[in-house]
N, C-alpha and C positions, 0 to 999 in steps of 0.2 A: 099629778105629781110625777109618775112616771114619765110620761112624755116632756115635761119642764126638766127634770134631772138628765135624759138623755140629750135633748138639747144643748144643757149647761155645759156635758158633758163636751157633748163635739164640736164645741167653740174653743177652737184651738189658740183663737185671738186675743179670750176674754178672760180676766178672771178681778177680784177684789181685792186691793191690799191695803191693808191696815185700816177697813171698814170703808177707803175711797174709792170709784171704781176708775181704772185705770185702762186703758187699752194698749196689750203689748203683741205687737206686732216683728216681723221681721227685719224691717227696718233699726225697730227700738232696742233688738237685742244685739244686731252688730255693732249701735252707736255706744251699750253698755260695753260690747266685747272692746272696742276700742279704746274705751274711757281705762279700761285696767291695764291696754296693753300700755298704753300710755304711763300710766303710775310706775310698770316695771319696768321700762325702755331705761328708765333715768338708773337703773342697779346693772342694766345688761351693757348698754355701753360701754361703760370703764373698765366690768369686768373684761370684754373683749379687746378693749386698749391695753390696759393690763397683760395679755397675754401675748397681745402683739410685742408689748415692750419685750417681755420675758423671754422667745423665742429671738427677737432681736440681740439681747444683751447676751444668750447665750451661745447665737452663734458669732457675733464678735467675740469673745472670749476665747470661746473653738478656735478660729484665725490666729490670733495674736497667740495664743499658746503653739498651734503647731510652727507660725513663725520663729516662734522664740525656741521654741524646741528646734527646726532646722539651723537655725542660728548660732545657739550655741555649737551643736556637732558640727557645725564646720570650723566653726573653729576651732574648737578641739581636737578635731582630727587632722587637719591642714597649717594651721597655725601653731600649736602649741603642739601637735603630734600627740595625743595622750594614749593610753594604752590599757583605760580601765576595762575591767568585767561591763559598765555598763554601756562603754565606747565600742567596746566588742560586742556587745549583745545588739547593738544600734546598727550596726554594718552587718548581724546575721540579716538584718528584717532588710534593712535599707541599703540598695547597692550602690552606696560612694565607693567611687575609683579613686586607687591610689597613682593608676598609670594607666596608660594605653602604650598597646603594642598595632602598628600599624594602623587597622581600622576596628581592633580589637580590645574594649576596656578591661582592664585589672582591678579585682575588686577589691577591696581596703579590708575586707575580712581575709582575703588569703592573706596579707602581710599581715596581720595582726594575729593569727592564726600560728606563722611562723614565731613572728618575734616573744610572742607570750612566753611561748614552752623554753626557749632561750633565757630570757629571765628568770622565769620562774627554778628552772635547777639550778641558775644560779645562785637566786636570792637565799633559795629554800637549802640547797645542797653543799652549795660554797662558802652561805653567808654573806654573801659580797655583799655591802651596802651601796644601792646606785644613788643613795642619795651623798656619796663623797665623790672626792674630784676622781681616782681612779675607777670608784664606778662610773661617772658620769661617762667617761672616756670608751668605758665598754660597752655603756647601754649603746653610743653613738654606732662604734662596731655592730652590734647584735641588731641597730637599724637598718646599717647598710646591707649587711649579708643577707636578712629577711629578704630587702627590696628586691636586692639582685636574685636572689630565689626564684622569688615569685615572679620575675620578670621571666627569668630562663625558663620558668617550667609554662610558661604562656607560647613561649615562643616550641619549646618541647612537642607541646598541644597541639600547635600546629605544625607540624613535621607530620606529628602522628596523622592528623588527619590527614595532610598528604596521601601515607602509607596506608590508610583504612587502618591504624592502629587502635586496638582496645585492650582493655584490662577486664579480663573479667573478676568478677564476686568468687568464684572458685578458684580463682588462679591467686589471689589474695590472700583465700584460706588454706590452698594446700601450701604457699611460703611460712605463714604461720604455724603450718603442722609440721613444718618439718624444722624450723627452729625450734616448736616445743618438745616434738620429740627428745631433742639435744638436750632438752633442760635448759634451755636459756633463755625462756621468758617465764620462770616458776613452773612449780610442779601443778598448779591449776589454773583455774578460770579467775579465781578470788585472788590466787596471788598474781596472777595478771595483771589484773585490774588494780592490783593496791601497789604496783609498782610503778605503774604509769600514772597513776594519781600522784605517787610521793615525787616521783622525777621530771617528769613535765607535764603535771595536771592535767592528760590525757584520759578520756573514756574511750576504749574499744574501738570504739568507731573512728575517735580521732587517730588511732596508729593505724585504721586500715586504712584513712585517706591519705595518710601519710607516705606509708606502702606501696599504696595503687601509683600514685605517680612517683615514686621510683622504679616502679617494676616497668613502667610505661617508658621513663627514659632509659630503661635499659633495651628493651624491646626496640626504639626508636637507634640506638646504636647499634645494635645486633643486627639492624636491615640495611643501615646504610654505608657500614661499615664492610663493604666485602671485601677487602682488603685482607684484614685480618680471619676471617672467615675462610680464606683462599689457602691463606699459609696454612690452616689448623686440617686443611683437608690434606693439603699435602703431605704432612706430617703424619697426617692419618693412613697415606696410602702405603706409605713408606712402612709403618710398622706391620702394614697386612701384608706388604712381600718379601717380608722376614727378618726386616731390620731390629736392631737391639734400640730396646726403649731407654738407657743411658744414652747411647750415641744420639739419638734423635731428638732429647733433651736436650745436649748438650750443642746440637743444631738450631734447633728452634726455641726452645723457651726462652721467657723473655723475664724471671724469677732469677736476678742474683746470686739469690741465696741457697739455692739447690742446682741452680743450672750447670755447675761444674763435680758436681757428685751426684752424675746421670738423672737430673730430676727429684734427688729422693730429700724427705723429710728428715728433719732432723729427729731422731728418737723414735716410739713408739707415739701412734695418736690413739686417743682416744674420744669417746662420744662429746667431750663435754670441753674439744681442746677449743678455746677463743681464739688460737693462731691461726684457723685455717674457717671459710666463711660454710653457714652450715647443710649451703648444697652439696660441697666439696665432702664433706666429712659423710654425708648421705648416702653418697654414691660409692664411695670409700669402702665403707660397712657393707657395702650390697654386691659389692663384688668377692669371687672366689680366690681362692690364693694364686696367684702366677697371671690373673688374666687382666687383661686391660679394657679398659669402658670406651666408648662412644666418646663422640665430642660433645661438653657439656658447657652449658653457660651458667655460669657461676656472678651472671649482672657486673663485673668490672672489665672480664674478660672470656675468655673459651679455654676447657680444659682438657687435657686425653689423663687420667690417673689410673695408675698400675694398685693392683694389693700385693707386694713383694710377701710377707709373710701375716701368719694371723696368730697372735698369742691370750686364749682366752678370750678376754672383752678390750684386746688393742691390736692395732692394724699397725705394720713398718707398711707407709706405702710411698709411692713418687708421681709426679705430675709432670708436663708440658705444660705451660702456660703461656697463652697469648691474650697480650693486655688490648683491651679497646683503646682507641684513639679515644680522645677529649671530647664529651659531646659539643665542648664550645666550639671546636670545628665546622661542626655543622650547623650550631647557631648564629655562628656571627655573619656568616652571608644571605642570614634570612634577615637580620639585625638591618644590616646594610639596607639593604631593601627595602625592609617595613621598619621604617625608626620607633625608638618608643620614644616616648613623651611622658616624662615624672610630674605627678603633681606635687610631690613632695618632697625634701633635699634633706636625707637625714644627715 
């Protein structure tokens, strides 16, 4: 028995099924293993057609949706010109040109960028309805001057590079600080911020890019403009070998309104006066009584200002002022040169 069991055993070939004896070999069990794959071939199939379809149908969908999505924003933007939050939002991700300057594109988010915050203190601060025929007439105006904005400040752009001009992030915020000093952007951060919101639906960052290229095209005429630079030095020499700062006013400044009452202000100034811009008032304050500053740029033009007397918390003082030339001066022979090219005709 032992020896018949062991045998039985290590007949790996052999065995009895269902009282018949059967011989199952290697053969017999790959022709089983094929019989089942067989039975499930006919459920795997479809499923895998199936998937093909579904990966199929999805990425046609994908196409036709991003076609129809490019589709409409161009026409929205080009044809009908629209100016929504989500036409805006479609020109931060996506760079359509609204122009090209020379071999340089203009991107459809800086003019929408401009034109918004025009509108919007409009709509919000005026009232204006642009949906009436006098609005209509003004939205047209608030397209055109965006365009040309944003055209000039391209062309700006490049001058600067010319010059190796930049704007830095601190020269951004110490203009900031010295307007807030004044009180004339609120007495905080919050009311900052809840002013630019209410007035041209501005965040922070949108007044500093705002800022940055103006401060750039003032830089950009401050370099090329030596002209006027030349007269303010003269002026300046003249008061260091003892000339009287009325007389020298009334030489050179280029101010109307003081130039014949030795440069001087009207009244008493103080921190918070809007008549005068708030470097001038800056420097104003920082001077001693009798003595006169340096030549300053004040971004329209270059100043020499006296502090004639100091009463308390207000300054009697006087200026020289010399106005910058146009920067269209210098733009339009670059114009010339590098044409732009509008895609759009507001």
């Amino acid at each position: 028995m032992p020896k018949k069991f062991v045998k039985r055993r290590g007949h790996a070939a052999e065995t009895q099924v269902s009282g018949d004896k059967q011989r199952i070999t290697n053969e017999t069990v790959a022709a089983h293993r094929e019989q089942m794959l067989k039975g499930a071939r006919k459920y795997i199939y479809p499923l895998q057609h199936s998937k093909h379809k579904i990966v199929l149908i999805s990425t046609t969908l994908f196409i036709a949706t991003v076609i129809a999505f490019f589709s409409y924003s161009i026409v929205a933007l080009y044809r009908w010109q629209g100016s929504s939050t989500f036409l805006y939002r479609v020109t931060q991700v996506i760079p359509f040109p609204i122009a090209k300057a020379g071999q340089d594109f203009i991107s459809y988010e800086n003019y929408l960028f401009e034109l918004r915050h025009y509108t919007y203190y409009y709509e919000m601060q005026q009232e204006l309805d642009f949906d009436s025929e006098a609005g209509q007439q003004q939205l047209a105006e608030f397209k055109k001057r965006a365009l040309d904005k944003v055209v000039n400040d391209a062309y700006v752009k490049k001058l600067a590079n010319k010059q190796s001009l930049t704007v830095s992030d601190q020269e951004v915020d110490d203009e900031i600080a010295i307007v807030r000093n004044q009180n004339r952007l609120g007495s905080s951060d919050q009311v900052l911020e809840d002013v630019l919101k209410d007035f041209w639906n501005w965040s922070i960052d949108d007044f500093k890019r705002s800022l940055r290229q103006e401060l750039l095209a003032q830089k950009v005429v401050y370099t090329l403009d030596t002209e006027t630079s030349e007269q303010a030095k003269k002026a300046m020499a003249e008061l260091a070998s003892g000339a009287e700062f009325a007389a020298v006013a009334q030489k050179y400044s280029e101010d109307p309104a003081t130039k014949d009452d030795g440069g001087q202000f009207a009244g008493l100034v103080d921190r918070t006066n809007r008549d005068l811009s708030a470097t001038t008032t800056d420097v104003l304050f920082g001077l001693q009584e009798g003595k006169v500053s340096d030549i300053v740029n004040v971004g329209y033009g270059l100043e020499i200002l006296k502090s004639i007397e100091t009463r308390e918390d207000k300054v009697r003082g006087a200026h020289i002022l010399f106005l910058f030339k146009d920067i269209g001066e210098y733009i339009q022979p670059l114009k010339d040169q590098q044409k732009v090219r509008l895609y759009v005709t507001p």
